[in-house]
Backbone of each chain as nested JSON, in Angstrom:
{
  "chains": [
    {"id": "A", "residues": [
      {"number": 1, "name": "UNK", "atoms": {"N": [148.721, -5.493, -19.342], "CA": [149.42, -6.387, -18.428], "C": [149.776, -5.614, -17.153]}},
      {"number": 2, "name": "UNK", "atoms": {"N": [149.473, -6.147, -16.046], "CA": [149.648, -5.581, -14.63], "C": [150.988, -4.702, -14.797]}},
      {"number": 3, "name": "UNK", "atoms": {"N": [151.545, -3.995, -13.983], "CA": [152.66, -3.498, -13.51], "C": [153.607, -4.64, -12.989]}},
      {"number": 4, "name": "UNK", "atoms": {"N": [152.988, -5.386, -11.756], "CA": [154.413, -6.558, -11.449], "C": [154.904, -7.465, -12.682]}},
      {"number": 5, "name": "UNK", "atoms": {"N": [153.319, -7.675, -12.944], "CA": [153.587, -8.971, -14.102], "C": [155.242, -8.572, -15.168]}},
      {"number": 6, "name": "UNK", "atoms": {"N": [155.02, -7.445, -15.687], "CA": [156.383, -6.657, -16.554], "C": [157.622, -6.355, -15.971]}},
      {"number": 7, "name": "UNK", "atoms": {"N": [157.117, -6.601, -14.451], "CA": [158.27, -5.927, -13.938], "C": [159.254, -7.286, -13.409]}},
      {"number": 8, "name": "UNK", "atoms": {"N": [158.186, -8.903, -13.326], "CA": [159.176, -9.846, -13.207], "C": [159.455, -10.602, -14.35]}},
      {"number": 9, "name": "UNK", "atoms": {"N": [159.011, -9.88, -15.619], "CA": [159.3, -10.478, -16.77], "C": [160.846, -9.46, -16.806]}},
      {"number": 10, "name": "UNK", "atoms": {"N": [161.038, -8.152, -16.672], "CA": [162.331, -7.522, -16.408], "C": [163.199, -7.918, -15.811]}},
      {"number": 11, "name": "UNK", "atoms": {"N": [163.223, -8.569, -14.409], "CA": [163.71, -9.399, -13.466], "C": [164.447, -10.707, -14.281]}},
      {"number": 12, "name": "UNK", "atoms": {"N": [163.659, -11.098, -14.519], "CA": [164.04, -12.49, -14.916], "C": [165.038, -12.607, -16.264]}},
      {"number": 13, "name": "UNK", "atoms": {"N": [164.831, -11.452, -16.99], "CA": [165.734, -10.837, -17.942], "C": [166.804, -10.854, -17.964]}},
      {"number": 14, "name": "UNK", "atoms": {"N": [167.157, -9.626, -16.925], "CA": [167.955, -9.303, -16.131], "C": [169.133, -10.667, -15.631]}},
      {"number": 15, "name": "UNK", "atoms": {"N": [168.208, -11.226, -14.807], "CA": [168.742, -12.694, -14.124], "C": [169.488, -13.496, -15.156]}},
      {"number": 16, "name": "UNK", "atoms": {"N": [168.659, -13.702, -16.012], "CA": [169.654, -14.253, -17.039], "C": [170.658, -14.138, -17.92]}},
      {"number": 17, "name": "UNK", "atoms": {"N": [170.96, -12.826, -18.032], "CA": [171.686, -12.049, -19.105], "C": [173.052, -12.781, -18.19]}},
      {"number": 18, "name": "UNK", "atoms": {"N": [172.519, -12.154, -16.748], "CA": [174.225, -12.294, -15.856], "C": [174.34, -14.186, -15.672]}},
      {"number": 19, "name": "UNK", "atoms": {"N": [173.253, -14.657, -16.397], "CA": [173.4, -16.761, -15.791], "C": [173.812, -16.889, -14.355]}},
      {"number": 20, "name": "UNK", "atoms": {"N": [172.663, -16.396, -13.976], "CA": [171.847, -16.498, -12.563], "C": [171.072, -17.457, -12.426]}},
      {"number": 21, "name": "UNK", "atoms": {"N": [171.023, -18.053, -11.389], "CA": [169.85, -19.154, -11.209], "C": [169.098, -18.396, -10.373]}},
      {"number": 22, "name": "UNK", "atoms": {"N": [167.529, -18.353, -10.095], "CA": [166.993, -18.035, -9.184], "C": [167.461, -18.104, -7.755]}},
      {"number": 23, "name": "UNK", "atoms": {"N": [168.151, -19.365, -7.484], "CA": [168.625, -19.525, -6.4], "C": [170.291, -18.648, -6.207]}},
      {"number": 24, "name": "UNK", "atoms": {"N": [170.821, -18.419, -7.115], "CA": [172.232, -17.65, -6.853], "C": [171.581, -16.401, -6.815]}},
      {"number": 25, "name": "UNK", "atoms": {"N": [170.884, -15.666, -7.274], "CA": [170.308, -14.218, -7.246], "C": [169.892, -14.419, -5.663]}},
      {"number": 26, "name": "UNK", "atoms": {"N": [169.074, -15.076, -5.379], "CA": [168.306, -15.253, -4.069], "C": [168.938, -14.7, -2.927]}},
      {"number": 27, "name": "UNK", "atoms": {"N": [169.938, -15.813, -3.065], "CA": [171.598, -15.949, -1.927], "C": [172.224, -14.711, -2.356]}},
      {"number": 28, "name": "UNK", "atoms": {"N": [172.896, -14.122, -3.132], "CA": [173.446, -13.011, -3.739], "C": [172.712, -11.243, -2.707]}},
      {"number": 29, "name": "UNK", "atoms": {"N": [170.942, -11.602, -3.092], "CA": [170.503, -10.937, -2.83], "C": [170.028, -10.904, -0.75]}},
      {"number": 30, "name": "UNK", "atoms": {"N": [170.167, -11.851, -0.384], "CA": [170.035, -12.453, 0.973], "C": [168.395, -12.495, 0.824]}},
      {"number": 31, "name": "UNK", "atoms": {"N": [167.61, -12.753, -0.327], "CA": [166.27, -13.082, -0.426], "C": [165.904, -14.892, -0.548]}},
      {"number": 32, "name": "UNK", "atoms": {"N": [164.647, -14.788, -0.46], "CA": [163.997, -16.49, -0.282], "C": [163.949, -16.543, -1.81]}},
      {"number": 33, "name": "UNK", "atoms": {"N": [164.328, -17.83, -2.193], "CA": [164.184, -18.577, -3.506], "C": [162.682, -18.388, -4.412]}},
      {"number": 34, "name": "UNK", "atoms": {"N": [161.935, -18.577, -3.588], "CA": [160.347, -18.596, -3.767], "C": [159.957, -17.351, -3.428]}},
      {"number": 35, "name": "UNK", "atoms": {"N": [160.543, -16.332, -2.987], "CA": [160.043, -14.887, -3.501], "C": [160.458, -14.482, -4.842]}},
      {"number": 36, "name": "UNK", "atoms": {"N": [161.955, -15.12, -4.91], "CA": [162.411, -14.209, -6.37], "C": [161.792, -15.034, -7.942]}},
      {"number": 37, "name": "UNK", "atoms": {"N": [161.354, -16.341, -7.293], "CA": [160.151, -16.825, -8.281], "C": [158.907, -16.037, -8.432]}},
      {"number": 38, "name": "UNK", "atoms": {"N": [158.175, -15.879, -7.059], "CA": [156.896, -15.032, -7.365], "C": [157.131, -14.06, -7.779]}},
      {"number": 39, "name": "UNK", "atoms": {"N": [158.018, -12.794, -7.992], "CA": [158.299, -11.541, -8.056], "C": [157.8, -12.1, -9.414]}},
      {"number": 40, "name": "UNK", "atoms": {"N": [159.269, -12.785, -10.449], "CA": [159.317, -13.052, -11.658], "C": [158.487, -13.612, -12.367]}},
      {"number": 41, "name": "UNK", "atoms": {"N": [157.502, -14.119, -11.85], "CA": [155.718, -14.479, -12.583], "C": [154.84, -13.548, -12.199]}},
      {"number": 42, "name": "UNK", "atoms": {"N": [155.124, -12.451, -11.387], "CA": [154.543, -11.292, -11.11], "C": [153.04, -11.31, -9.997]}},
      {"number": 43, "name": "UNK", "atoms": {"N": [153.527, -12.495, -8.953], "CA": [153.021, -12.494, -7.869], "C": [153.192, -11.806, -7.062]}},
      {"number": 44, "name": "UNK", "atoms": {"N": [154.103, -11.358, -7.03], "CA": [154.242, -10.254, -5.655], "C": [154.694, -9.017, -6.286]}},
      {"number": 45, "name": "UNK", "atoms": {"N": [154.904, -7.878, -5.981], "CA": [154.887, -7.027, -5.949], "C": [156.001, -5.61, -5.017]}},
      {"number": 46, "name": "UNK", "atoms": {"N": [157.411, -6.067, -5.409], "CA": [158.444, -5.505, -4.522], "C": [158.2, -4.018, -4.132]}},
      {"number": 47, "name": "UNK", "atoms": {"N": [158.999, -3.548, -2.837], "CA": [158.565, -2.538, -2.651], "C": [160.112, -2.181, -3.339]}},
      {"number": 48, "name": "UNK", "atoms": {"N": [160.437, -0.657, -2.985], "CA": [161.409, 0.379, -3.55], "C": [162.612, 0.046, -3.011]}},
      {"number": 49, "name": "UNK", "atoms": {"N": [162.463, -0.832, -1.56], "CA": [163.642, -1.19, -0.962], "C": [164.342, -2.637, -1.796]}},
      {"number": 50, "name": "UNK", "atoms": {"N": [162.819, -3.7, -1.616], "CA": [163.474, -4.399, -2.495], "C": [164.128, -4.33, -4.134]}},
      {"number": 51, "name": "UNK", "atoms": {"N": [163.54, -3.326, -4.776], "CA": [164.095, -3.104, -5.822], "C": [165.341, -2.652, -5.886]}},
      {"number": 52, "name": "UNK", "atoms": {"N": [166.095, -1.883, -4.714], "CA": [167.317, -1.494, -4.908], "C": [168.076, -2.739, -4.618]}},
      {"number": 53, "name": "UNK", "atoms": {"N": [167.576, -3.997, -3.121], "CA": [168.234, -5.085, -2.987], "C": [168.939, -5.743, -4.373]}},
      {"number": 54, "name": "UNK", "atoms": {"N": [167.474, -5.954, -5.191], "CA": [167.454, -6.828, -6.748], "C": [168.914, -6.212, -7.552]}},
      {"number": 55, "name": "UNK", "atoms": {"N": [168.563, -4.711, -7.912], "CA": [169.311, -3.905, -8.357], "C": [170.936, -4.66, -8.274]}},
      {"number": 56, "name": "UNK", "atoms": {"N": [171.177, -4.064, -7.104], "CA": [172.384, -4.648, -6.033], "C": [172.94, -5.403, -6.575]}},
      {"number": 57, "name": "UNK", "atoms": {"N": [172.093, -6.765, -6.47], "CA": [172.67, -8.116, -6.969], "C": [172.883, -8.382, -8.381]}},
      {"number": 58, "name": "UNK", "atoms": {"N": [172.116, -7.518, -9.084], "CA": [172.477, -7.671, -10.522], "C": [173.301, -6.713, -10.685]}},
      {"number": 59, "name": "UNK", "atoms": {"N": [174.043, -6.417, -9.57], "CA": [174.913, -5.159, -10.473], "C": [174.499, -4.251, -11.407]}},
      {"number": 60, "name": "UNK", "atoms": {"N": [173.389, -3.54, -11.493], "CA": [172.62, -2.801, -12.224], "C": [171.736, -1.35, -11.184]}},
      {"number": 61, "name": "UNK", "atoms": {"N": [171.578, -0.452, -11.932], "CA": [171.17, 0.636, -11.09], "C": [169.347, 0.214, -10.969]}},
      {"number": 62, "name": "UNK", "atoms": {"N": [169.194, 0.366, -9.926], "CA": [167.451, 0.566, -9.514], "C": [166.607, 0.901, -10.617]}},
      {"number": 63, "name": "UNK", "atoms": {"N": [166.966, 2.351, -11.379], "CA": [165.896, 2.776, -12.224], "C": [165.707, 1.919, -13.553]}},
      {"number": 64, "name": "UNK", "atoms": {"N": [166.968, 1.454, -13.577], "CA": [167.297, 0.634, -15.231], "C": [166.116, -0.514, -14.74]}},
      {"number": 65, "name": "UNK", "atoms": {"N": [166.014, -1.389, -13.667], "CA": [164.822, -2.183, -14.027], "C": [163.823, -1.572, -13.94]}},
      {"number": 66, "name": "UNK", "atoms": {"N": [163.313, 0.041, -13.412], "CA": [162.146, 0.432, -13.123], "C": [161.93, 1.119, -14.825]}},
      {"number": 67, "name": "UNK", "atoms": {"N": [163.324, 1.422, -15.462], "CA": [162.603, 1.824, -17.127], "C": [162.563, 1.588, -17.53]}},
      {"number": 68, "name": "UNK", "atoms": {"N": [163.256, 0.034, -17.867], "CA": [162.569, -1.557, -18.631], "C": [161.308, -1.695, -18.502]}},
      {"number": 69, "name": "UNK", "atoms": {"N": [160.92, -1.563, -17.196], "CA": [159.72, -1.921, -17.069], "C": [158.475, -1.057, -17.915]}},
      {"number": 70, "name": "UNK", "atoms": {"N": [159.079, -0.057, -17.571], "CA": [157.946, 1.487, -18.303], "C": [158.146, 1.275, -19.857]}},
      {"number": 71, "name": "UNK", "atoms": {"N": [159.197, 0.631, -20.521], "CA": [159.536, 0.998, -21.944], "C": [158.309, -0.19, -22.279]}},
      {"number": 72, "name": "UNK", "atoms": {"N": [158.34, -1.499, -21.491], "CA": [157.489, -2.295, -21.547], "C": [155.856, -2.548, -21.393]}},
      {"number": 73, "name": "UNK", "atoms": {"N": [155.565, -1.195, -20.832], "CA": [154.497, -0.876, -20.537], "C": [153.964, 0.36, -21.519]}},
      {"number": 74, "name": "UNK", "atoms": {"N": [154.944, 0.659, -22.501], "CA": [155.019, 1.714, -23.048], "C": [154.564, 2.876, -22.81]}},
      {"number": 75, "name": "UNK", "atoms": {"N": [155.553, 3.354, -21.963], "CA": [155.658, 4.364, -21.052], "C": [156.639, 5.775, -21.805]}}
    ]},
    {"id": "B", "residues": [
      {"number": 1, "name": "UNK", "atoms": {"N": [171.239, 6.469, 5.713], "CA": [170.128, 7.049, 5.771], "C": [168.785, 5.716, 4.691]}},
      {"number": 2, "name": "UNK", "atoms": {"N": [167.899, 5.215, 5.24], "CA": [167.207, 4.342, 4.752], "C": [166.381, 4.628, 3.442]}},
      {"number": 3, "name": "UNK", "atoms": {"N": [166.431, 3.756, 2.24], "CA": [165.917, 4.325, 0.617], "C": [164.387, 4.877, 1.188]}},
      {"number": 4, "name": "UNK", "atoms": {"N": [163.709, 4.074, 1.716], "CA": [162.165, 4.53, 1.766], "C": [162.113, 6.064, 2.505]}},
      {"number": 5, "name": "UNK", "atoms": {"N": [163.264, 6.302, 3.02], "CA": [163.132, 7.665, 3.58], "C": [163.979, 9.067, 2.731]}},
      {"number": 6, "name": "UNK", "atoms": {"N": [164.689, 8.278, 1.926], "CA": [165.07, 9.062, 1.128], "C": [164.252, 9.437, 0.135]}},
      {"number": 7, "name": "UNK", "atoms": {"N": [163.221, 8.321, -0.325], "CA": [162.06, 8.11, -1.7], "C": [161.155, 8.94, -1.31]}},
      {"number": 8, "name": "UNK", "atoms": {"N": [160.73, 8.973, 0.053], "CA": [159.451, 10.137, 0.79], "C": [160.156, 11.586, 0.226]}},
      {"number": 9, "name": "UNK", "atoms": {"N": [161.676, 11.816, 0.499], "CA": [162.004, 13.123, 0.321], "C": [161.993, 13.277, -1.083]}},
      {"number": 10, "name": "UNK", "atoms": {"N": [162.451, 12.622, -1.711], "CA": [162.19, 12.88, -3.563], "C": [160.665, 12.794, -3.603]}},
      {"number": 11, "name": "UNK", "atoms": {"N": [159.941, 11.816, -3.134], "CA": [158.74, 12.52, -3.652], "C": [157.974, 13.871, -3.401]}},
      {"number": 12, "name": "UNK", "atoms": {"N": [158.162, 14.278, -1.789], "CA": [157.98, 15.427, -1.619], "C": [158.23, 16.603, -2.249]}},
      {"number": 13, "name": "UNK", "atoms": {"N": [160.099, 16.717, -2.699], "CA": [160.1, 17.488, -3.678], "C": [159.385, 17.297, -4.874]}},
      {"number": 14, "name": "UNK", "atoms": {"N": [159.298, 16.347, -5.472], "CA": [158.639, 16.682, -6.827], "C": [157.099, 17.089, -6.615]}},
      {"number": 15, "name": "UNK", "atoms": {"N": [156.238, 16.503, -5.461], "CA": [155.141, 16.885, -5.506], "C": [154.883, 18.665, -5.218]}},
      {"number": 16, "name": "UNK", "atoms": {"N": [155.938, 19.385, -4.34], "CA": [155.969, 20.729, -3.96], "C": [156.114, 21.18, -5.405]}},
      {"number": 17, "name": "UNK", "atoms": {"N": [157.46, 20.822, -6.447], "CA": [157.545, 21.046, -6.979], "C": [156.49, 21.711, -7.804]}},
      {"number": 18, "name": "UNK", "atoms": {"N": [154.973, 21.03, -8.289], "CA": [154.315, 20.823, -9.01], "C": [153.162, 21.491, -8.045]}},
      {"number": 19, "name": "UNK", "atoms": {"N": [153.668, 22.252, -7.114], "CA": [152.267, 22.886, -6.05], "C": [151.398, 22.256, -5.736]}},
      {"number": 20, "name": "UNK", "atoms": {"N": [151.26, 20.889, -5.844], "CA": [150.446, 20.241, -5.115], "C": [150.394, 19.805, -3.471]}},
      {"number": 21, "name": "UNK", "atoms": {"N": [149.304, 20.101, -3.18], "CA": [148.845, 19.32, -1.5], "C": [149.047, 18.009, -1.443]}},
      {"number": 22, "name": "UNK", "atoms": {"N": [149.729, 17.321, -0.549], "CA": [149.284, 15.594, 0.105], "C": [147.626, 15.466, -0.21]}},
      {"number": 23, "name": "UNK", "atoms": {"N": [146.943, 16.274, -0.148], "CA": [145.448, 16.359, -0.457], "C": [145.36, 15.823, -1.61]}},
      {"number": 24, "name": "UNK", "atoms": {"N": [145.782, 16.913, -2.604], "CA": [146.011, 16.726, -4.1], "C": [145.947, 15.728, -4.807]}},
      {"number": 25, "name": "UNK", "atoms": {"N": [147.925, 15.506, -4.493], "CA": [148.075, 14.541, -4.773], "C": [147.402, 12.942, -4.915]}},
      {"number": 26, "name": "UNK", "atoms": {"N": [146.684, 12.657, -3.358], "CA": [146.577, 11.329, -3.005], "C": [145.028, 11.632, -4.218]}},
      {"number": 27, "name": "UNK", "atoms": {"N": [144.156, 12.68, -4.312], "CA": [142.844, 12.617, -4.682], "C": [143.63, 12.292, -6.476]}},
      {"number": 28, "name": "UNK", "atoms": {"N": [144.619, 12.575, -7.138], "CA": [144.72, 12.312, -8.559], "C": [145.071, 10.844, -8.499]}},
      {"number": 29, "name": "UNK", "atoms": {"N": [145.834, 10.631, -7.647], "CA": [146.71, 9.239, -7.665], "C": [145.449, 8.176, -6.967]}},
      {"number": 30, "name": "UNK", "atoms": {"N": [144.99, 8.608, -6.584], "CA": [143.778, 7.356, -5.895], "C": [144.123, 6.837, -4.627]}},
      {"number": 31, "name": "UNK", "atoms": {"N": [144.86, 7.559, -3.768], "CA": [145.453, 6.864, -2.535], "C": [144.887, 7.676, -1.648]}},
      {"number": 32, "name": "UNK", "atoms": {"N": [145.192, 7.31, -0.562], "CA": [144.527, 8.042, 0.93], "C": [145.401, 9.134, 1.019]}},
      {"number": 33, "name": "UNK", "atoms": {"N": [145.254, 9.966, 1.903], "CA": [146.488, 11.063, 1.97], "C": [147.059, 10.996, 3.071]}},
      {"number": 34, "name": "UNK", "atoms": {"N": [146.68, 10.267, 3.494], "CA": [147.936, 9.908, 5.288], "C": [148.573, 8.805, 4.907]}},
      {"number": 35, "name": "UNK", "atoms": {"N": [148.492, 8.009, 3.441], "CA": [149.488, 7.182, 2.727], "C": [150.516, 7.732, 2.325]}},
      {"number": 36, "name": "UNK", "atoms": {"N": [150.0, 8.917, 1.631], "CA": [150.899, 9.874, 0.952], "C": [152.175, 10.664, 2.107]}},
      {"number": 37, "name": "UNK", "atoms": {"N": [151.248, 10.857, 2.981], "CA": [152.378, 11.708, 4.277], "C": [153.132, 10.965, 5.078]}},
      {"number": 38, "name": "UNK", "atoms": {"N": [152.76, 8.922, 5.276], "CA": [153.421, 8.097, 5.492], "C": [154.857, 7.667, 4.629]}},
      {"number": 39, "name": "UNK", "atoms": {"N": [154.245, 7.642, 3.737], "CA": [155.9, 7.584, 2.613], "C": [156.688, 8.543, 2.457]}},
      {"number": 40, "name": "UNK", "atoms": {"N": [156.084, 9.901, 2.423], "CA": [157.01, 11.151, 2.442], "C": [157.917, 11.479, 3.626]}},
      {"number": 41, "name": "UNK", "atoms": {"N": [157.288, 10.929, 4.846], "CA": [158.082, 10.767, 6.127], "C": [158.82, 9.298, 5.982]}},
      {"number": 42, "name": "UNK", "atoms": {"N": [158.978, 8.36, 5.202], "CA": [159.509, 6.891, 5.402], "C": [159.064, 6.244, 6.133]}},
      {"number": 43, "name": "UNK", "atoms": {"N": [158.141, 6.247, 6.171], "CA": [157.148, 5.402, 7.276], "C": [156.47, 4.404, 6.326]}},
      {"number": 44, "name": "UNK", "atoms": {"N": [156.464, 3.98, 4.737], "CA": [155.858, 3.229, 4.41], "C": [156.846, 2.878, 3.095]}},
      {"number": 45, "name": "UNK", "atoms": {"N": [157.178, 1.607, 2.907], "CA": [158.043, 1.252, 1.412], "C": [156.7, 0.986, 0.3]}},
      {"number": 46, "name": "UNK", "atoms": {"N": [156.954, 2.151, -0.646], "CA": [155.577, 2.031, -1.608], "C": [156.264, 0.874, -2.887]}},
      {"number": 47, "name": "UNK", "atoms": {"N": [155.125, 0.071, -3.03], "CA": [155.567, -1.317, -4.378], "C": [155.218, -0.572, -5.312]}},
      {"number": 48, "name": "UNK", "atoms": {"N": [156.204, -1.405, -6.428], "CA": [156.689, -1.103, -7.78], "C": [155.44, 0.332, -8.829]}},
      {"number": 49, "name": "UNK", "atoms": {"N": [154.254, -1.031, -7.611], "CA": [152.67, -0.197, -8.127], "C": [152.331, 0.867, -8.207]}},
      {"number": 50, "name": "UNK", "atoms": {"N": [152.569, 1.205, -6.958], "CA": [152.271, 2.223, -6.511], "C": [152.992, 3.32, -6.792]}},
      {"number": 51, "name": "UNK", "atoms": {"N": [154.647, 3.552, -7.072], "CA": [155.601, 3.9, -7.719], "C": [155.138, 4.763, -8.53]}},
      {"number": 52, "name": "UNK", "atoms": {"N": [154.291, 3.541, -9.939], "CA": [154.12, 4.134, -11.167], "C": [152.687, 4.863, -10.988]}},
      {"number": 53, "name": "UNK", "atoms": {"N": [151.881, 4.517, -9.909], "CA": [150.576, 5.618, -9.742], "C": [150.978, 6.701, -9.272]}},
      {"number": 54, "name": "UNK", "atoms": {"N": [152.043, 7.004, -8.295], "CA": [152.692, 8.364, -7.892], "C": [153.459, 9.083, -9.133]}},
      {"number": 55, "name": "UNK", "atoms": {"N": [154.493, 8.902, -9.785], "CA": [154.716, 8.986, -10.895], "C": [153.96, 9.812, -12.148]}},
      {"number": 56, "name": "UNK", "atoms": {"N": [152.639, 8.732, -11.897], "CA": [151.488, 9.059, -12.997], "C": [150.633, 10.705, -12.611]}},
      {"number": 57, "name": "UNK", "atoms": {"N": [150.523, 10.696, -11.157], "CA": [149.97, 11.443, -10.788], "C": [150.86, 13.118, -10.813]}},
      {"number": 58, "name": "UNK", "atoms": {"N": [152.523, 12.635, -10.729], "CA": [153.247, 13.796, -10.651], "C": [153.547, 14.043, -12.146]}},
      {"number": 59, "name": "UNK", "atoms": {"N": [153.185, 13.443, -13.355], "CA": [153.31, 13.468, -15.066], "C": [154.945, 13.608, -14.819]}},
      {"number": 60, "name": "UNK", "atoms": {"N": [155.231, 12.212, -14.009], "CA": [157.126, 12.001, -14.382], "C": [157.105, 10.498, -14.394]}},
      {"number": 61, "name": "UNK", "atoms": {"N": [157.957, 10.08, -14.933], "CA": [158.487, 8.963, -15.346], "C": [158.433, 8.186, -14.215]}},
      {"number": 62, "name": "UNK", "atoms": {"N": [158.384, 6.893, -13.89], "CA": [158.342, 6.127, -12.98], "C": [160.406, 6.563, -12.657]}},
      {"number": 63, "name": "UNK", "atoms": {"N": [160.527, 5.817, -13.493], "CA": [162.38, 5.788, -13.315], "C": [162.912, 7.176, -13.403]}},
      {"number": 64, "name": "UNK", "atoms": {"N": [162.275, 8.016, -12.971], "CA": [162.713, 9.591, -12.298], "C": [162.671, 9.898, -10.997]}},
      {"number": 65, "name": "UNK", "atoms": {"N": [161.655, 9.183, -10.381], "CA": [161.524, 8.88, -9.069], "C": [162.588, 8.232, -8.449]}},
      {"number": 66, "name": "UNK", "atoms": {"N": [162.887, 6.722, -9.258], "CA": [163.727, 6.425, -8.641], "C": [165.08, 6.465, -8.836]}},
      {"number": 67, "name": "UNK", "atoms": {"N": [165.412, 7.226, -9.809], "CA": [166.961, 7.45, -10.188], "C": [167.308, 8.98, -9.25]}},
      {"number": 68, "name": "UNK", "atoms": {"N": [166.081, 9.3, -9.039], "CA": [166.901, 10.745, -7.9], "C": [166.738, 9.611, -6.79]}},
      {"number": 69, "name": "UNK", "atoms": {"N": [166.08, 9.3, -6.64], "CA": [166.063, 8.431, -5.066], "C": [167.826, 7.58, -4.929]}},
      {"number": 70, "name": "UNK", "atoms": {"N": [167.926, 7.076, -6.343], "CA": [169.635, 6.234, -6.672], "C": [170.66, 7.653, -6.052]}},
      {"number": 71, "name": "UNK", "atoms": {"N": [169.946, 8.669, -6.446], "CA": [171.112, 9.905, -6.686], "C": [171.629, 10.698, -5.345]}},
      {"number": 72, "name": "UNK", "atoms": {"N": [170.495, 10.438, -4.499], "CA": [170.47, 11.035, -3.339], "C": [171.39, 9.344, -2.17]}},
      {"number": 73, "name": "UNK", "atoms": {"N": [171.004, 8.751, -2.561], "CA": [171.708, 7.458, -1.796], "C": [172.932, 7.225, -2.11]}},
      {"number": 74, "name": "UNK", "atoms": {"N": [173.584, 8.019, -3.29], "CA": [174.775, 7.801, -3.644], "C": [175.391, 6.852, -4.209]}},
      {"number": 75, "name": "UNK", "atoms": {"N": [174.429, 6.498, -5.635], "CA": [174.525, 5.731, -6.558], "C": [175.082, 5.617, -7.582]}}
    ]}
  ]
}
């Protein structure tokens, strides 16, 4: 499975644990609604900046979604 | 001080670290090497992807990269 693909299945995880709507993360994050959808079906592909934005808004450190992602990739 | 320019300096160290050239490097990782000297200066925000091909290429953890990158931003 791609790298984004895991990494907006992490995202979306994430999003929900805290009962986030795509759209409160969005606003939270000052991102578009329909990016933080594509991220999370693993259309796009955030860079390092946006990952700390994401981070941010979930109140969570940067690497914790980048070693979800790796544990998921079994890394 | 901006993450993508802080992420160039963590990667730099780890790649010196490991005695490798921008040459080197970009020829294990599969990237150009004026990609490589673009991000190390902050001149380029590398995605999630690319992350874990730099990473791969330095035999460190994706989320080592970016938890010194958290560490140096004052996370």
């Amino acid at each position: 499975m791609e790298i984004e693909v895991v990494f907006g299945k992490v995202l979306k995880e994430f999003r929900k644990e805290r009962k986030l709507s795509q759209e409160e993360l969005a606003f939270i994050c000052g991102l578009d609604r329909t990016y933080i959808s594509l991220m999370e079906r693993g259309k796009r592909k955030p860079t390092i900046t946006t990952i700390f934005v994401l981070a941010a808004g979930l109140e969570i450190l940067p690497s914790l979604l980048v070693s979800k992602t790796e544990q998921k990739c079994g890394l």
